[in-house]
N, C-alpha and C positions, 0 to 999 in steps of 0.2 A: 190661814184660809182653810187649811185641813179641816183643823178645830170646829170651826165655822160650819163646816159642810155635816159632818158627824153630829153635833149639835142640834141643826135645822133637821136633819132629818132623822133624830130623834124624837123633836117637837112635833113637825109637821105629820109623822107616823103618829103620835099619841092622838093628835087632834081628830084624825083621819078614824083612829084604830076607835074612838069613844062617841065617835057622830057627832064631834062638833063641828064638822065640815067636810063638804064631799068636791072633790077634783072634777073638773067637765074633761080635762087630759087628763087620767088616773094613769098613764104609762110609767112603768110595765105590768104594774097590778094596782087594782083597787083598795085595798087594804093597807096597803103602805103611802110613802109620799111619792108622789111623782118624781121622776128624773129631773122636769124641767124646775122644779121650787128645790133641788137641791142643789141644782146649777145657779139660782136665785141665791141662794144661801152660800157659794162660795163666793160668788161675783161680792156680796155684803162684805165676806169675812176679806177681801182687800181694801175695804172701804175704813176698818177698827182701828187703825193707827191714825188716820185723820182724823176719826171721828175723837177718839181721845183726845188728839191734841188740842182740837178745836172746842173741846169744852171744857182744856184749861183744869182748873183745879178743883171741880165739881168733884164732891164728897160721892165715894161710891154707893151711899145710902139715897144719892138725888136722882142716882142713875133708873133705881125701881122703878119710881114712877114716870119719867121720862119714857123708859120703854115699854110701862103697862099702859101709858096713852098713844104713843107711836104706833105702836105694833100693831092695834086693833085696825088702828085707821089702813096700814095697808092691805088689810085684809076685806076692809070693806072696800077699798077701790079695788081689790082685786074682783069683787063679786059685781061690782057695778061693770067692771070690762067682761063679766061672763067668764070668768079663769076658775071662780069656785063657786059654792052656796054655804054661806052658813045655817046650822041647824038650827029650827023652833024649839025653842023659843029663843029671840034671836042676841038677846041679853046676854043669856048663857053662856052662848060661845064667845060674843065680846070680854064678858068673863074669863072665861077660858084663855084667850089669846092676848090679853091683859095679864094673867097670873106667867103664863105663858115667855111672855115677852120680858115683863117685869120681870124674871129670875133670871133671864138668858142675855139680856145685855149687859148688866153687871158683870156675870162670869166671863161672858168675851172681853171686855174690856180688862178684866185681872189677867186672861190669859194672856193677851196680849200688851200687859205691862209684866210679867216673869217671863217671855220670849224676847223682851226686848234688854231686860236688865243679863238675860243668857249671854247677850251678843257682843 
């Protein structure tokens, strides 16, 4: 969950820090991620050991595009509930949060299979 949290808000800071999307709650500052998408990001990171198990034997190469198509989409419901905007052009950031997501659910899921082989 740690992982998770330092991760997302690695991401969510880069996205934030290049205008690929701006917070309507930017707390504690605008420039970085909000408190509350990094509480979003740890609540996720209890979710990575189900999530693994439940897709089984999936090659971590299946994992990229699985989370460069996931990832966008909750970004764009988050803009449809009013939580963000993404920037024009609006491709771009889909982009963005695709390449985004794409390289960050893989890594979670490796961390969370060397945390579990620890145990």
């Amino acid at each position: 969950m740690v992982y998770t949290g330092a991760l997302g808000t690695v991401v969510e800071s880069a996205l934030v820090a290049t205008g690929m999307l701006r917070y309507s709650a930017p707390w504690p500052t605008d420039a970085l991620a909000p408190a509350w998408i990094v509480v979003l990001w740890l609540a996720f990171g209890t979710t990575i050991n189900a999530s693994r198990k439940a897709l089984g034997s999936v090659s971590r190469v299946m994992l990229i595009p699985l989370g460069a198509a996931l990832g966008p989409l909750s970004y764009l419901a988050g803009e449809r509930l009013g939580a963000l905007t993404l920037a024009d052009p609006r491709w771009i950031s889909l982009v963005a949060t695709a390449v985004a997501w794409g390289a960050a659910f893989p890594m979670l899921v490796s961390m969370s299979e060397r945390l579990e082989a620890r145990d």
